[in-house]
mmCIF file of the N, C-alpha and C atoms, coordinates in Angstrom:
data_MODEL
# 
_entry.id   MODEL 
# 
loop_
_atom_site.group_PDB 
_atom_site.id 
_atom_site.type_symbol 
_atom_site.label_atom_id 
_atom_site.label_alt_id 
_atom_site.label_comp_id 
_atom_site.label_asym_id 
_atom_site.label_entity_id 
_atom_site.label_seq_id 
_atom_site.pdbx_PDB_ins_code 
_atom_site.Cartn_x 
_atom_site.Cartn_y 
_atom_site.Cartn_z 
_atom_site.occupancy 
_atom_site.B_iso_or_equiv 
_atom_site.pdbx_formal_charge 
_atom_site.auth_seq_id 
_atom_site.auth_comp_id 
_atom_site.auth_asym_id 
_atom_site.auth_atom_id 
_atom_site.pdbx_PDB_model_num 
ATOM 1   N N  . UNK A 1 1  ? 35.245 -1.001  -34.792 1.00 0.00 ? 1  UNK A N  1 
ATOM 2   C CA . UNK A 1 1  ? 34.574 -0.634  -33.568 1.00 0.00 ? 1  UNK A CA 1 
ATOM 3   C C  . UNK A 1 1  ? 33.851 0.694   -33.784 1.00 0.00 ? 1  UNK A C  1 
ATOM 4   N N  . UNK A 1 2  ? 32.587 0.513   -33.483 1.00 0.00 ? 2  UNK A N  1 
ATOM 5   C CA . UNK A 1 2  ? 31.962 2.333   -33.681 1.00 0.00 ? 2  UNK A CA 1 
ATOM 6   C C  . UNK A 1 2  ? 31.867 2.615   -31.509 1.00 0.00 ? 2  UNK A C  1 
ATOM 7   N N  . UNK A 1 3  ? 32.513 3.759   -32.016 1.00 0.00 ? 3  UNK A N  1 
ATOM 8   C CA . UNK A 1 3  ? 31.941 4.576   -30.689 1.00 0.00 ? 3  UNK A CA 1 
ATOM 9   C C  . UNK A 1 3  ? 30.974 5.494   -30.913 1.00 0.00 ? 3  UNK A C  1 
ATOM 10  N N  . UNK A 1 4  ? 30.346 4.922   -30.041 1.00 0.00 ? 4  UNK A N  1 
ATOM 11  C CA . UNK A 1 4  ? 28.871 6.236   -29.729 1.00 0.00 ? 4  UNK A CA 1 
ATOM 12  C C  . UNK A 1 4  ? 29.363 7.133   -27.995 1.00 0.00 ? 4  UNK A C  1 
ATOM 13  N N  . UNK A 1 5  ? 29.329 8.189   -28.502 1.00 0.00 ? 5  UNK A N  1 
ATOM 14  C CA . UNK A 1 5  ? 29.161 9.337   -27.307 1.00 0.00 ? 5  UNK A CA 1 
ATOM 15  C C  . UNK A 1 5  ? 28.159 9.488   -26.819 1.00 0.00 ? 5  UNK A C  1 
ATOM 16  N N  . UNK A 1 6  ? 28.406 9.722   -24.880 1.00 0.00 ? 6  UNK A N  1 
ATOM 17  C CA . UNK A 1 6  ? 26.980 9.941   -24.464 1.00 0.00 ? 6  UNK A CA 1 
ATOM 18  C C  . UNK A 1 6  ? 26.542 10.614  -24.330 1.00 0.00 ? 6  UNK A C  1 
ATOM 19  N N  . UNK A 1 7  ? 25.470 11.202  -24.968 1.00 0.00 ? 7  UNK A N  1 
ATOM 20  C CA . UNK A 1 7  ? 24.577 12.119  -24.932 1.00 0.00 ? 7  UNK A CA 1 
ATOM 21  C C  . UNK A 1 7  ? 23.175 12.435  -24.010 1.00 0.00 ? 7  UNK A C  1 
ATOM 22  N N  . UNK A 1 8  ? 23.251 13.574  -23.346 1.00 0.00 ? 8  UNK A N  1 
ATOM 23  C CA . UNK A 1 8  ? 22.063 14.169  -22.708 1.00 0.00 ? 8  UNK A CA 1 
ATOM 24  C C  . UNK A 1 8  ? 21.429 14.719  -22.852 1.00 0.00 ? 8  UNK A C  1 
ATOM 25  N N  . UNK A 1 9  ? 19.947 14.681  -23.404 1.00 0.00 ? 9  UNK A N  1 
ATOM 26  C CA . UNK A 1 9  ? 18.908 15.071  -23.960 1.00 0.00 ? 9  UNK A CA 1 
ATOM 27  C C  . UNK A 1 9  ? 17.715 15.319  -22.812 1.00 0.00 ? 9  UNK A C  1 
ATOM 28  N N  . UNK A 1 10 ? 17.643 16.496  -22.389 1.00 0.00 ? 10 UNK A N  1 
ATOM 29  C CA . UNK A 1 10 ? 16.709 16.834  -22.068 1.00 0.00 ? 10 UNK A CA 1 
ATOM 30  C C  . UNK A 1 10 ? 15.678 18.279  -22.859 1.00 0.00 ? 10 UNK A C  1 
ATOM 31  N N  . UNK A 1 11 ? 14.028 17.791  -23.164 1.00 0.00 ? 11 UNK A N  1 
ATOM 32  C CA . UNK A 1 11 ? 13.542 18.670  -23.675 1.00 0.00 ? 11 UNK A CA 1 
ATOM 33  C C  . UNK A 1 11 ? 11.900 18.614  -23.174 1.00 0.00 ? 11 UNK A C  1 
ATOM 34  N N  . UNK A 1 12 ? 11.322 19.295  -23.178 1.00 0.00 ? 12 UNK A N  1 
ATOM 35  C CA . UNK A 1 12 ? 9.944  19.392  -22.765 1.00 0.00 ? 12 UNK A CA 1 
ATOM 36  C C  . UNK A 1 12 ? 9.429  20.017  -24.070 1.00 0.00 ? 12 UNK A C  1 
ATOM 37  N N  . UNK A 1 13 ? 7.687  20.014  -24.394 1.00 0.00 ? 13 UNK A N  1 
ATOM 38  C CA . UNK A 1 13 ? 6.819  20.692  -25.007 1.00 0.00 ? 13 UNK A CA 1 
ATOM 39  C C  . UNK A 1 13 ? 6.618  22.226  -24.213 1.00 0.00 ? 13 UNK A C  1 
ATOM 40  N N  . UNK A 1 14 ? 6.503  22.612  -24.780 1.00 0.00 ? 14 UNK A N  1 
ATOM 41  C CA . UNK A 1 14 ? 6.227  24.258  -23.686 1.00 0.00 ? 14 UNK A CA 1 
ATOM 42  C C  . UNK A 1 14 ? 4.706  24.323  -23.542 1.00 0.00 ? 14 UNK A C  1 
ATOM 43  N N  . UNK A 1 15 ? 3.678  23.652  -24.315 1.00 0.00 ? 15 UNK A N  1 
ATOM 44  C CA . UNK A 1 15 ? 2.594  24.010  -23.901 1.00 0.00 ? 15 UNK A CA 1 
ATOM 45  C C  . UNK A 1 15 ? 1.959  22.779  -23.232 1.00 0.00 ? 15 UNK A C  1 
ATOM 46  N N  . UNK A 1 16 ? 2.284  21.521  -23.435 1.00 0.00 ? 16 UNK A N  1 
ATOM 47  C CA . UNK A 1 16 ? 2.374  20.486  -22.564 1.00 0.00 ? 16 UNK A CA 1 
ATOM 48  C C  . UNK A 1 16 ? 3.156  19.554  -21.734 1.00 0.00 ? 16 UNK A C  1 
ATOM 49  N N  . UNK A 1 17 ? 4.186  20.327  -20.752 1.00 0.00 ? 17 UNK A N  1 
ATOM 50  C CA . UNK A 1 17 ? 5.169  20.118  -20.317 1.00 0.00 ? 17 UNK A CA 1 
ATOM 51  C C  . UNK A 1 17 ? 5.261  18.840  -19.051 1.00 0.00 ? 17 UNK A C  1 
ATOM 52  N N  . UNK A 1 18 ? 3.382  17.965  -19.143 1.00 0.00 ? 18 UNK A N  1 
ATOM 53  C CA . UNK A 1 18 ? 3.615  16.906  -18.520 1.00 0.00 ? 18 UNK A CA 1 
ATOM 54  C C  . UNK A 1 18 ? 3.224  15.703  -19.346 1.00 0.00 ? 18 UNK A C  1 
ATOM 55  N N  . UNK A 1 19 ? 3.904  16.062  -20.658 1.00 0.00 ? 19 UNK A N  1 
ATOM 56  C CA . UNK A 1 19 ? 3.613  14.717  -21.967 1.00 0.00 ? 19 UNK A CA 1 
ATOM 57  C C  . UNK A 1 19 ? 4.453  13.920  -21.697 1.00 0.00 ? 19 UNK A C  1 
ATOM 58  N N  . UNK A 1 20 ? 4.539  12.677  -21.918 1.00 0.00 ? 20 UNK A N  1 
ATOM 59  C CA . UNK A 1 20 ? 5.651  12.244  -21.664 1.00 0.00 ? 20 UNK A CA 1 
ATOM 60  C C  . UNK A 1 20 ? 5.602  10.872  -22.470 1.00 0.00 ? 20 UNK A C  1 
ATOM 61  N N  . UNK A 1 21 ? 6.336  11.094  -23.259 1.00 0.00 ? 21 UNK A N  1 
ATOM 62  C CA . UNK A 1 21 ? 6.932  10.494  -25.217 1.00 0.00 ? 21 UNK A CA 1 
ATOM 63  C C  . UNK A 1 21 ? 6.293  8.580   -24.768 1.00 0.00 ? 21 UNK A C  1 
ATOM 64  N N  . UNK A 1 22 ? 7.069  8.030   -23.174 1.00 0.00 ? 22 UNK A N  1 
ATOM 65  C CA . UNK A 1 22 ? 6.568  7.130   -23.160 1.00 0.00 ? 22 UNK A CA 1 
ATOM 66  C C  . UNK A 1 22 ? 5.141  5.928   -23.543 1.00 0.00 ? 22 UNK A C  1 
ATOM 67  N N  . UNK A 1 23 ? 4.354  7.127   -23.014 1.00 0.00 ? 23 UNK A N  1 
ATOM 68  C CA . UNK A 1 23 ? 2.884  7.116   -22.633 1.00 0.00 ? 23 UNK A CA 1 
ATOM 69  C C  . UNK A 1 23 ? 2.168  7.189   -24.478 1.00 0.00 ? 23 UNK A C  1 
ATOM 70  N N  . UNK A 1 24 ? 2.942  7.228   -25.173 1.00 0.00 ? 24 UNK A N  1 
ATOM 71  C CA . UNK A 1 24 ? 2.882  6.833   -26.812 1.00 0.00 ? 24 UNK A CA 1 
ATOM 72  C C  . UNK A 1 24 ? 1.826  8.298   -27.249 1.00 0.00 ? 24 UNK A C  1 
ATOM 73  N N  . UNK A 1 25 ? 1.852  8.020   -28.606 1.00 0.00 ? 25 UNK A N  1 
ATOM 74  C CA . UNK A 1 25 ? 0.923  8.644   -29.632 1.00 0.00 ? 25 UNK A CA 1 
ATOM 75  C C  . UNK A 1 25 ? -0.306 9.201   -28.914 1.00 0.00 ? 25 UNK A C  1 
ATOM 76  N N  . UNK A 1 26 ? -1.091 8.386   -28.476 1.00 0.00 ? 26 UNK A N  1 
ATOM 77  C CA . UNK A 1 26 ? -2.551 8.243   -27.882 1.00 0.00 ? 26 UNK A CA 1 
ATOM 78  C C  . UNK A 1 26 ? -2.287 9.843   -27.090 1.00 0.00 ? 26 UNK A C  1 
ATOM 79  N N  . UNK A 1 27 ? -1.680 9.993   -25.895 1.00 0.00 ? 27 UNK A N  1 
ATOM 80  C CA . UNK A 1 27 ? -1.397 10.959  -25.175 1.00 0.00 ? 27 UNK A CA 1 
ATOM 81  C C  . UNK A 1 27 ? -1.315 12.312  -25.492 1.00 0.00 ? 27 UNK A C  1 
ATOM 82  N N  . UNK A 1 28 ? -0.861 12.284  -26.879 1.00 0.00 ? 28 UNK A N  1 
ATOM 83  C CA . UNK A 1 28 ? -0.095 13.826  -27.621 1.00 0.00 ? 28 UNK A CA 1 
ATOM 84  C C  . UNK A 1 28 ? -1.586 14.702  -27.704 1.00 0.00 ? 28 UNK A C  1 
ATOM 85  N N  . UNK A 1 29 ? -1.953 15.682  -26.592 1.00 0.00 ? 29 UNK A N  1 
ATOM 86  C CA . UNK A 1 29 ? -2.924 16.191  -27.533 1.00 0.00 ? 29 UNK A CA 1 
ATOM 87  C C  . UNK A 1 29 ? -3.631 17.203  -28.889 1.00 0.00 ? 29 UNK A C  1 
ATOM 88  N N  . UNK A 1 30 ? -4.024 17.491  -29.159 1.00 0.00 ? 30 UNK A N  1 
ATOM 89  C CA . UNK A 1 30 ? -3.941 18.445  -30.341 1.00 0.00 ? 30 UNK A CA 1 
ATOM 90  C C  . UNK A 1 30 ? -3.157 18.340  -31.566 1.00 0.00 ? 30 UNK A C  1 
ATOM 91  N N  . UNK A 1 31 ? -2.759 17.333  -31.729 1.00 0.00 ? 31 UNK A N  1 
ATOM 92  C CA . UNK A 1 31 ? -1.431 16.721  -32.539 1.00 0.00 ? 31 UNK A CA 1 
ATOM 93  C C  . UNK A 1 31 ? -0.262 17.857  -32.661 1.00 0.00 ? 31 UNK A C  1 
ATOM 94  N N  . UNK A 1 32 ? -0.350 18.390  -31.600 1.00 0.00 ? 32 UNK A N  1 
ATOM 95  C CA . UNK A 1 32 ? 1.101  19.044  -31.024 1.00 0.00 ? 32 UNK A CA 1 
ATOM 96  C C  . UNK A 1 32 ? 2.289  18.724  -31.714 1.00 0.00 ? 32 UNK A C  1 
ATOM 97  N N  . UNK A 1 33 ? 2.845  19.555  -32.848 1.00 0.00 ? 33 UNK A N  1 
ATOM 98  C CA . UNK A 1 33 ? 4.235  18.934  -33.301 1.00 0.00 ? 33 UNK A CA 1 
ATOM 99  C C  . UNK A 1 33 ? 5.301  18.515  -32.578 1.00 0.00 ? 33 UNK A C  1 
ATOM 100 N N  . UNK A 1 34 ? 5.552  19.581  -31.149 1.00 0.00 ? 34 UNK A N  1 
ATOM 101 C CA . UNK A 1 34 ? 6.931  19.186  -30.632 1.00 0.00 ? 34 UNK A CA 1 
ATOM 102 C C  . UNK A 1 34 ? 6.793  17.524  -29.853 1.00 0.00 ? 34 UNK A C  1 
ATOM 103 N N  . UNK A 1 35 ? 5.906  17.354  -29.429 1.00 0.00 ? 35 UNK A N  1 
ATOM 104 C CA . UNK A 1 35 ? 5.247  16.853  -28.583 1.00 0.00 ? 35 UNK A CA 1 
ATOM 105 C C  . UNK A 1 35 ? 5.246  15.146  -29.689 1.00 0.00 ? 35 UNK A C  1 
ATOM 106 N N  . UNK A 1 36 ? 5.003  15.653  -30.642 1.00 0.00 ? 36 UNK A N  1 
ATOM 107 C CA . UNK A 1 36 ? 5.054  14.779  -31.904 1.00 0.00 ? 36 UNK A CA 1 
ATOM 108 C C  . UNK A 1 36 ? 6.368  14.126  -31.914 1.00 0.00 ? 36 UNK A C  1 
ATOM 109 N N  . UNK A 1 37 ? 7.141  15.197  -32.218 1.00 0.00 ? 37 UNK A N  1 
ATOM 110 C CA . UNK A 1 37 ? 9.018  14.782  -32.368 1.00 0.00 ? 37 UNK A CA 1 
ATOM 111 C C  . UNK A 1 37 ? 9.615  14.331  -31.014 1.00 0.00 ? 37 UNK A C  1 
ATOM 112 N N  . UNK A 1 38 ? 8.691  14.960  -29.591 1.00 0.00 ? 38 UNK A N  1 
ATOM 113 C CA . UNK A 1 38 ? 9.400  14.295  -28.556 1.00 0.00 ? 38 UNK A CA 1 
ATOM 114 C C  . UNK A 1 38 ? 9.017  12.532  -28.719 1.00 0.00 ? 38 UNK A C  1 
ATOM 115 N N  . UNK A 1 39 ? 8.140  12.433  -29.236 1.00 0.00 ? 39 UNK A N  1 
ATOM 116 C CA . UNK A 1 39 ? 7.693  10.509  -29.494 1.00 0.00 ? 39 UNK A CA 1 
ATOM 117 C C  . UNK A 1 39 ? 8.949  9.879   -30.564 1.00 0.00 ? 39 UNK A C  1 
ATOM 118 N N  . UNK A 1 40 ? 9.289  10.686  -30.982 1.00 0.00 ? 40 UNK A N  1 
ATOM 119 C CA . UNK A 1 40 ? 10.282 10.376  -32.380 1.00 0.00 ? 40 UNK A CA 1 
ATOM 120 C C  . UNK A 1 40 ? 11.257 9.958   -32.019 1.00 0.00 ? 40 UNK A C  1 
ATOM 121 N N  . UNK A 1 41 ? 11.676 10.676  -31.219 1.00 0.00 ? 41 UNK A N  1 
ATOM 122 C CA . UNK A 1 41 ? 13.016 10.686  -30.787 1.00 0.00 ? 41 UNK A CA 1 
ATOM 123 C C  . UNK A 1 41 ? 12.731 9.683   -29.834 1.00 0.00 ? 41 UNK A C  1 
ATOM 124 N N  . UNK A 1 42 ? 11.890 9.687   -28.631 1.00 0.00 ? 42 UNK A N  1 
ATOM 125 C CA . UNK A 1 42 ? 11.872 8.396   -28.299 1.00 0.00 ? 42 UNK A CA 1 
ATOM 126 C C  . UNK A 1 42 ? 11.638 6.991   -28.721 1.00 0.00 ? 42 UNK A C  1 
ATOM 127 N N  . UNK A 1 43 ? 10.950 6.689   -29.903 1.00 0.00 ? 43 UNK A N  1 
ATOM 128 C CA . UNK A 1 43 ? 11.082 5.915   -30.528 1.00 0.00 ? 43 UNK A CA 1 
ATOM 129 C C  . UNK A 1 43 ? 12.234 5.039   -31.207 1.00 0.00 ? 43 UNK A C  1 
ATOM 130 N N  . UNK A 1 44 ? 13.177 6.404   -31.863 1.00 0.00 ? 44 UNK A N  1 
ATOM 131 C CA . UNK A 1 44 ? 14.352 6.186   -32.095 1.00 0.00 ? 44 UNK A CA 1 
ATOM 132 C C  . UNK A 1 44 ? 15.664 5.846   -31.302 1.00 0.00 ? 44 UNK A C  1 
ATOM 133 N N  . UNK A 1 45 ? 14.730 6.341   -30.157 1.00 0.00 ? 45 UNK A N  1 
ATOM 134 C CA . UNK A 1 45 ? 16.112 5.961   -28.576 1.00 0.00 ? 45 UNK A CA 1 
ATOM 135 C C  . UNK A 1 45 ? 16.007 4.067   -28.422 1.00 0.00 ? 45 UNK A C  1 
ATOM 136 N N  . UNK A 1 46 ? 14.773 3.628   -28.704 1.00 0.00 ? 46 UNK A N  1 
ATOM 137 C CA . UNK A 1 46 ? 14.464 2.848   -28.079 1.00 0.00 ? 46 UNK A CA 1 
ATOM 138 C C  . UNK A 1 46 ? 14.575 1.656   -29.320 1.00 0.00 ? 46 UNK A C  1 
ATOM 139 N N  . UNK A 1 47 ? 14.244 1.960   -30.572 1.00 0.00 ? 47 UNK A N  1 
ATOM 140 C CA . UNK A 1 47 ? 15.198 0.985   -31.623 1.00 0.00 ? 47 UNK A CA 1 
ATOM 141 C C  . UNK A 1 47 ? 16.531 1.397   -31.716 1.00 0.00 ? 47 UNK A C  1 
ATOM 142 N N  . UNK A 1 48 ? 16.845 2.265   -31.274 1.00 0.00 ? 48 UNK A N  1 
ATOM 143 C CA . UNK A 1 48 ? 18.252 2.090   -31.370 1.00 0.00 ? 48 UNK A CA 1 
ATOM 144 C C  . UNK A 1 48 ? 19.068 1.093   -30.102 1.00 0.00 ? 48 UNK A C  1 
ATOM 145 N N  . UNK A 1 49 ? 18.802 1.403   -28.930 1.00 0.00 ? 49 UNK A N  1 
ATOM 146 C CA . UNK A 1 49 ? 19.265 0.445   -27.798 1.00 0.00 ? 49 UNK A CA 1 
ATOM 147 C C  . UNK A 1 49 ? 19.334 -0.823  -27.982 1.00 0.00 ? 49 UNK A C  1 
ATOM 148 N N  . UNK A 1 50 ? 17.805 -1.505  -28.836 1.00 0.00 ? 50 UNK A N  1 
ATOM 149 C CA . UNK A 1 50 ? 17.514 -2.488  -29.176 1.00 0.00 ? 50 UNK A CA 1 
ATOM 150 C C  . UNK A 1 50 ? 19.034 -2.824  -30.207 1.00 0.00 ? 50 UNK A C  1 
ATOM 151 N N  . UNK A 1 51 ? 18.926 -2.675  -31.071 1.00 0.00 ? 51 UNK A N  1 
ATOM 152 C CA . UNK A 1 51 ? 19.807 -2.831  -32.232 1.00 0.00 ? 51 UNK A CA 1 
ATOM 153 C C  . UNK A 1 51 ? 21.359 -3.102  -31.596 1.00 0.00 ? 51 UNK A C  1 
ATOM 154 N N  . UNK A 1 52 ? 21.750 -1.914  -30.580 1.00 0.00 ? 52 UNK A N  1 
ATOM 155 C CA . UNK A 1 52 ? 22.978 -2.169  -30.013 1.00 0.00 ? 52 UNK A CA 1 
ATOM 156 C C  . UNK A 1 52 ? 22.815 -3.669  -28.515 1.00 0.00 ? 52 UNK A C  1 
ATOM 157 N N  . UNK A 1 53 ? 21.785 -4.145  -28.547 1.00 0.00 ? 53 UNK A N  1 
ATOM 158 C CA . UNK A 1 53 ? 21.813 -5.043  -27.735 1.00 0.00 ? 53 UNK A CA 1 
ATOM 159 C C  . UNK A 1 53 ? 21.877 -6.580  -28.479 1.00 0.00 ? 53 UNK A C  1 
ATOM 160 N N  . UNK A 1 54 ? 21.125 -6.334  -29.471 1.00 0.00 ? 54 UNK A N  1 
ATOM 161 C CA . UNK A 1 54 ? 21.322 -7.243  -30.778 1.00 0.00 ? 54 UNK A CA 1 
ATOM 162 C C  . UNK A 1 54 ? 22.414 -7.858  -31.027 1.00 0.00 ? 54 UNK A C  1 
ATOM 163 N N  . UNK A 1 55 ? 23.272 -6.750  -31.355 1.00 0.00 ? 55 UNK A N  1 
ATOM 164 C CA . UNK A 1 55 ? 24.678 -6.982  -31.907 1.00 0.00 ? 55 UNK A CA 1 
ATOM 165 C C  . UNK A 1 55 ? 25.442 -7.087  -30.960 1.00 0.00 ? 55 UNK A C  1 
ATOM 166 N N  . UNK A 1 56 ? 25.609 -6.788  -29.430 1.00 0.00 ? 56 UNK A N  1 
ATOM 167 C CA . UNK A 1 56 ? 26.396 -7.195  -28.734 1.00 0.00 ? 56 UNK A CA 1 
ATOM 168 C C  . UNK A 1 56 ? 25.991 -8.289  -28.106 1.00 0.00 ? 56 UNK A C  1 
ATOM 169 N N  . UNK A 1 57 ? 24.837 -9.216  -28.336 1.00 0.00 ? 57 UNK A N  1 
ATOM 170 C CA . UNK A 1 57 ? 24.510 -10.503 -27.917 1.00 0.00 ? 57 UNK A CA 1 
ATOM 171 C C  . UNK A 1 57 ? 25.209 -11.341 -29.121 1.00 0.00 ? 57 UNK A C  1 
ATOM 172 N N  . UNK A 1 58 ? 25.693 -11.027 -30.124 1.00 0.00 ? 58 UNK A N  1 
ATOM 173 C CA . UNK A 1 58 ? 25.947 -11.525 -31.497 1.00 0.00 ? 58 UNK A CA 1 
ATOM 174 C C  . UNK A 1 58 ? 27.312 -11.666 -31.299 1.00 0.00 ? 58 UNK A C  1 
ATOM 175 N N  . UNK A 1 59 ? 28.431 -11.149 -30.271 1.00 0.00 ? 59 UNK A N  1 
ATOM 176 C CA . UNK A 1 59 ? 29.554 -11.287 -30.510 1.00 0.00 ? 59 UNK A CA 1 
ATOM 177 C C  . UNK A 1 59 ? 30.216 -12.791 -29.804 1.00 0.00 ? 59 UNK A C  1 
ATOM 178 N N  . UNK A 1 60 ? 30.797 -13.535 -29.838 1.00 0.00 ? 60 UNK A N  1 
ATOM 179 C CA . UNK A 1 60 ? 31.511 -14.291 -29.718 1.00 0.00 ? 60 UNK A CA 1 
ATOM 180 C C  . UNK A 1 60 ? 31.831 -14.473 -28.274 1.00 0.00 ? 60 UNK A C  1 
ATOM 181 N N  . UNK A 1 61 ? 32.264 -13.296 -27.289 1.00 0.00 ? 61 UNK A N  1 
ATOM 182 C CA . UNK A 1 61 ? 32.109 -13.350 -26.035 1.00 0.00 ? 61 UNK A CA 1 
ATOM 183 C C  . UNK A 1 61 ? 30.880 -13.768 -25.502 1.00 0.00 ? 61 UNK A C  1 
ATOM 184 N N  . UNK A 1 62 ? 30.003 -12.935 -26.024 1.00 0.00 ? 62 UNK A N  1 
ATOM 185 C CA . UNK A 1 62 ? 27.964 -13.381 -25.645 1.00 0.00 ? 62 UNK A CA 1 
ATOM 186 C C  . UNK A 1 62 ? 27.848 -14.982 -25.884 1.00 0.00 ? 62 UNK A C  1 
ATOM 187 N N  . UNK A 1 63 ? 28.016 -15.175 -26.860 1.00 0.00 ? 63 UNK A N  1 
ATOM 188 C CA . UNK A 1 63 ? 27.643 -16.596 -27.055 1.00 0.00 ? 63 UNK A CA 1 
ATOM 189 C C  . UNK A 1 63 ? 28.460 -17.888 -26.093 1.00 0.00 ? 63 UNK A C  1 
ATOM 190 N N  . UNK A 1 64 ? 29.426 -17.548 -25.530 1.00 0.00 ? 64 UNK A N  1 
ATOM 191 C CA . UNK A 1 64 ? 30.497 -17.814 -24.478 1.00 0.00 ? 64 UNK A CA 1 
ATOM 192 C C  . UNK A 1 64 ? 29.637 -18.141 -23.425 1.00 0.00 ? 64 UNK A C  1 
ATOM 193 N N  . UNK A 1 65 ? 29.305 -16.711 -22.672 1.00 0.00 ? 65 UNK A N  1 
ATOM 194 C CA . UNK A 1 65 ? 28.493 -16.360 -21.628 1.00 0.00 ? 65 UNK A CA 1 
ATOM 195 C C  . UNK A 1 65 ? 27.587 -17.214 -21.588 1.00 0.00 ? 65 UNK A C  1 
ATOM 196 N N  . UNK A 1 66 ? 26.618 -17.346 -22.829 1.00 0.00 ? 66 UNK A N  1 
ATOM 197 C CA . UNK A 1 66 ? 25.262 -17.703 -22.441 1.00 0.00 ? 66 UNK A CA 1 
ATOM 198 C C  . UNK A 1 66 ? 25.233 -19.394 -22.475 1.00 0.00 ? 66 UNK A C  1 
ATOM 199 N N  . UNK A 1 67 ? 26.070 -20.222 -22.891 1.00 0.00 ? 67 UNK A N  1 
ATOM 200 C CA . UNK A 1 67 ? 26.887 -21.269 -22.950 1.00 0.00 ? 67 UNK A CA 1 
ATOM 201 C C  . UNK A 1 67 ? 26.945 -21.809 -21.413 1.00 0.00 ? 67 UNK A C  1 
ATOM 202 N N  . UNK A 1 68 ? 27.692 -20.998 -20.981 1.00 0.00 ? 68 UNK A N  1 
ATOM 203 C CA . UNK A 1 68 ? 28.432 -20.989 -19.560 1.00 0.00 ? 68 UNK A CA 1 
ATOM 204 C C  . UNK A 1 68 ? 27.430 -20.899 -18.231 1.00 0.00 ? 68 UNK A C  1 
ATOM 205 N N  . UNK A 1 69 ? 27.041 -20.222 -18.373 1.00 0.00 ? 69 UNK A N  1 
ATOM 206 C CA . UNK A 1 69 ? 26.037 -19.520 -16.936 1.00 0.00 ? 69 UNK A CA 1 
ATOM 207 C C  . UNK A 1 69 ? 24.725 -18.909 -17.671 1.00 0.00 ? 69 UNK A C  1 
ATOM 208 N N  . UNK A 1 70 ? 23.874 -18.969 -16.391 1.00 0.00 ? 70 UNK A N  1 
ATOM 209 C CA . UNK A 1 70 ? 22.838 -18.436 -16.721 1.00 0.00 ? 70 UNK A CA 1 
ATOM 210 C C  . UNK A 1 70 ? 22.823 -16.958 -16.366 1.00 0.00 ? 70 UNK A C  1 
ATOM 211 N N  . UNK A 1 71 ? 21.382 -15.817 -17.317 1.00 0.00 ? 71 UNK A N  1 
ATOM 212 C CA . UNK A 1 71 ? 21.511 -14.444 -16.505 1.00 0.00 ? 71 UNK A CA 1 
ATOM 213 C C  . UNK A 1 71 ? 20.564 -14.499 -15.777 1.00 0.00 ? 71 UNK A C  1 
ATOM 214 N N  . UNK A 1 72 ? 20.936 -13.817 -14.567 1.00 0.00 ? 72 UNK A N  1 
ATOM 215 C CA . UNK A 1 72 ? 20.041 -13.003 -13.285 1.00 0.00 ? 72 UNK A CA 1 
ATOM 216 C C  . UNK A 1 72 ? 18.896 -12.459 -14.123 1.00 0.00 ? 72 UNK A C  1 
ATOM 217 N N  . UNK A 1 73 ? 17.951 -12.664 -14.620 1.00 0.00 ? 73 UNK A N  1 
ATOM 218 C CA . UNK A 1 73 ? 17.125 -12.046 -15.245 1.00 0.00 ? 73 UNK A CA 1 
ATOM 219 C C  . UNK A 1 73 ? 16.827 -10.229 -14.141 1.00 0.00 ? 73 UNK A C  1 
ATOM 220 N N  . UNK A 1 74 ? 17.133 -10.038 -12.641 1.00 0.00 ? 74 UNK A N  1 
ATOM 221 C CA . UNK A 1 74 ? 17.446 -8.941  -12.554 1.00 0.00 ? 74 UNK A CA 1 
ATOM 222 C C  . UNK A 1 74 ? 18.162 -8.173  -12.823 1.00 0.00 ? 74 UNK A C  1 
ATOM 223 N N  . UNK A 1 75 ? 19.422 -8.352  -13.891 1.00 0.00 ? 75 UNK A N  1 
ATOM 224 C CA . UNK A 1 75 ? 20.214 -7.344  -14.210 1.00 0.00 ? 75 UNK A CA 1 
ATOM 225 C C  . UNK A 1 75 ? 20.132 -7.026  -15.512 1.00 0.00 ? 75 UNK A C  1 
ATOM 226 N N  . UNK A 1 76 ? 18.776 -7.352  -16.171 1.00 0.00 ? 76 UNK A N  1 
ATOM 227 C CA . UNK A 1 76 ? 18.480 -6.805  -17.240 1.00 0.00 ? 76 UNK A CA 1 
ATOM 228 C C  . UNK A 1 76 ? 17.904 -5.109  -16.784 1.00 0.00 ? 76 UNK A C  1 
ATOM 229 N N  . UNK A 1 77 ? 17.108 -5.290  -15.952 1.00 0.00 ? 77 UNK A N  1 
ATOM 230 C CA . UNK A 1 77 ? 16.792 -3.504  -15.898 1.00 0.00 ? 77 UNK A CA 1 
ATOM 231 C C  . UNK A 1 77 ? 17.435 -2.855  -15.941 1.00 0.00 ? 77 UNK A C  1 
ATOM 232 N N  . UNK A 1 78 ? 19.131 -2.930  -15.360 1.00 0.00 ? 78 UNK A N  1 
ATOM 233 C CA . UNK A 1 78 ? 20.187 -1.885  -15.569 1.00 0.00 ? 78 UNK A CA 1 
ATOM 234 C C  . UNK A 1 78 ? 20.333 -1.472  -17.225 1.00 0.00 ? 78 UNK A C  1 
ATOM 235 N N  . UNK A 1 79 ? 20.103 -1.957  -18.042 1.00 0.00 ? 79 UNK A N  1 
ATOM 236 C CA . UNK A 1 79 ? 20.504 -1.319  -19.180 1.00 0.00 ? 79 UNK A CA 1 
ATOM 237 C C  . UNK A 1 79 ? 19.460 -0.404  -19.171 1.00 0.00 ? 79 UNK A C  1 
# 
């Protein structure tokens, strides 16, 4: 079993403090380093979630579930 701890990450650019990592590459202007690494890290937030959703659709309970019943396709936004 790996445990992951939850972590709270909050950080802004100081000279463009309404960038926002979502809004991708295109957005960053001046090729701003921090602004750069705030995309990074979101990037990395967001294959990583992926990956842990992967593998917990992969376990033996999941495959149970999806067998059994269908999902609310609304309770995907909660993750």
């Amino acid at each position: 079993m790996l445990k992951i701890g939850s972590i709270r990450f909050q950080a802004r650019c100081n000279r463009h403090p309404m960038y926002n990592p979502e809004d991708g590459r295109g957005a960053i202007r001046g090729g701003c380093p921090k602004c750069e690494l705030l995309h990074e890290i979101h990037l990395a937030h967001v294959k990583l979630v992926d990956l842990m959703r992967k593998t917990k659709n992969d376990t033996p309970k999941a495959a149970a579930a999806k067998a059994g019943a269908s999902v609310d396709p609304r309770q995907t936004a909660l993750f």
